[in-house]
Phi, psi and omega in degrees: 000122181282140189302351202245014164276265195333329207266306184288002231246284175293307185302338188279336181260355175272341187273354196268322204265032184280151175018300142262351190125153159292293177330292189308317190285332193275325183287351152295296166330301172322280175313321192316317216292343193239032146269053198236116158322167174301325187266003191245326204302330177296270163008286208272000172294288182320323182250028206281004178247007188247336182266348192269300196298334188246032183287339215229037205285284138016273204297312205276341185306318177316314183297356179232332188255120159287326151306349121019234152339338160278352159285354179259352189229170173213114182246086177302312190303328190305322187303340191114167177315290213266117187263338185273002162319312220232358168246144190287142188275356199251108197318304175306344181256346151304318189266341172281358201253315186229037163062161192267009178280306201302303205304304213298309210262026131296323197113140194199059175290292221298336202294294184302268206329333218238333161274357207246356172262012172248006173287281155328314173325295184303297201293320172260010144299309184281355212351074131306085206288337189323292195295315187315321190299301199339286200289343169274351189262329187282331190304309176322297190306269178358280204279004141307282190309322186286345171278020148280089189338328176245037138285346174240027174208155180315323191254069199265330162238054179071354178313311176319315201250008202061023174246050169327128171107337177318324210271316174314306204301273212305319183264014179211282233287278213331310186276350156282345176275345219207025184256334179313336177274341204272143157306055193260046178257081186269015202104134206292157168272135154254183188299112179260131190258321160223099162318325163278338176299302191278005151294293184329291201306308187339300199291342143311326196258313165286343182292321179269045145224019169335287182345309201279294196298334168255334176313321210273333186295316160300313166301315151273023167297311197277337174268329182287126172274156206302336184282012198219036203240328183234129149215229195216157190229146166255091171235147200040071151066353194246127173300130171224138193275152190209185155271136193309182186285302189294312174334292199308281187320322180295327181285309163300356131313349195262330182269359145085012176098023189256028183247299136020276197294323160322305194274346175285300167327287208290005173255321152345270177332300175328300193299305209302316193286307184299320199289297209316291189344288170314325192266339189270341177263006178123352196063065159301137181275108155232067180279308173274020176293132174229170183248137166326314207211136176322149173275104175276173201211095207246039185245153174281146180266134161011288196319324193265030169095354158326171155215157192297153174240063153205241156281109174279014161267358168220059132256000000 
């Protein structure tokens, strides 16, 4: 195989591998819908495939919007050791203390999650369904992506430690080998009382397992033998060298269940973030909300060769 296969061989898997994954993000979105009460559970059920399919809306937006892409993320370290000490939870006071050119390139996840839920809001006050699907499906993404741990640091694919390929392996391979296993029956959504608080605690809660997702992965680098770390998968017709199935497997034991856990958060949340949203617009009946003109799906796919106009290492 010539190096210059090979080369085209990891780009097709870094445009293939995005952000938790398709796979994660639509199967995250799904379960949301049916922690959800009786009066909201009809509505997102009839669209729960329009909530599946427009799990990953987000992600493809990257290829085309340069704003974009600073919503997915928070690189809590550019902050200092203690960074949640020292940055303000409130956009405005935050963009007066360190200007909104420091927050975008830094990353403005937690920020974004707390406007696209007054979004919501607004959209299911008005029911309107265009926006309600829009924003519960874009909320959904967000507040996925903030339970990932290296969504909330500078060395978000191990560039910094030598584990270039981490942010795929762990938020995409792990949960395509091994989600099929997974407990995702979490529970009712509950009442969220401050929606930027509970951004906020998320994105705290995944930054303090950055260590654990690149330290267990460096120990088992060092310990694995090297011929047996990688091999290759076949997608849309193209070989992609990725980590084997025994790699994927040894790291997912080491890790104890966090990827598991992670996605039980983010699917929780999603329902918790959608039901207060409805109750914060009034308890609106939109059992019989319909749309003027079919939902069409008018965002370009990834796929078609485009590159992200951002970190092209996890979109």
């Amino acid at each position: 195989m010539s190096r210059i296969y090979l080369l085209l061989v990891c780009i097709a898997g870094v445009i293939l591998l995005s952000s938790w994954g398709f796979h994660a993000h639509k199967r995250i979105n799904r379960m949301a819908v049916f922690t959800l009460p009786t009066a909201m559970a009809g509505f997102y059920k009839q669209h729960v495939d329009y909530m599946t399919e427009h799990a990953v809306d987000a992600d493809k937006r990257c290829y085309v919007d340069t704003a974009e892409s600073p919503r997915h993320f928070l690189d809590a370290d550019e902050y200092g050791k203690q960074p949640f000490d020292s940055i303000p939870i409130h956009w405005t006071a935050a963009v007066e203390k360190f200007s909104e050119r420091r927050l975008i390139a830094s990353g403005i996840l937690p920020w974004q999650i707390n406007r696209t839920y007054h979004n919501l809001v607004r959209a299911l006050s008005e029911k309107h369904m265009r926006r309600i699907l829009r924003y519960s499906s874009d909320i959904g993404h967000y507040l996925a992506d903030a339970h990932v741990p290296l969504h909330t640091t500078s060395n978000y694919n191990g560039q910094q430690t030598n584990q270039v390929g981490i942010h795929a392996f762990w938020e995409s391979r792990l949960p395509e080998l091994f989600s099929d296993g997974y407990d995702f029956v979490v529970g009712r959504a509950q009442y969220v009382a401050s929606p930027v608080d509970e951004a906020w605690r998320i994105v705290k809660e995944s930054h303090h397992a950055v260590d654990s997702v690149l330290g267990i992965e460096a120990q088992l680098n060092n310990s694995f033998p090297a011929g047996r770390k990688y091999g290759y998968i076949e997608r849309n017709r193209i070989l992609i060298r990725t980590y084997s199935d025994a790699y994927s497997h040894a790291y997912h034991e080491a890790l104890q269940g966090m990827v598991e856990r992670r996605m039980r958060g983010a699917i929780h949340s999603i329902g918790s973030f959608w039901y207060s949203a409805w109750v914060d617009a009034g308890q609106p009946d939109i059992r019989n909300l319909t749309a003027d003109t079919p939902l069409l799906d008018s965002i370009p796919s990834p796929l078609d060769g485009r590159k992200p106009l951002g970190r092209e290492e996890w979109h």
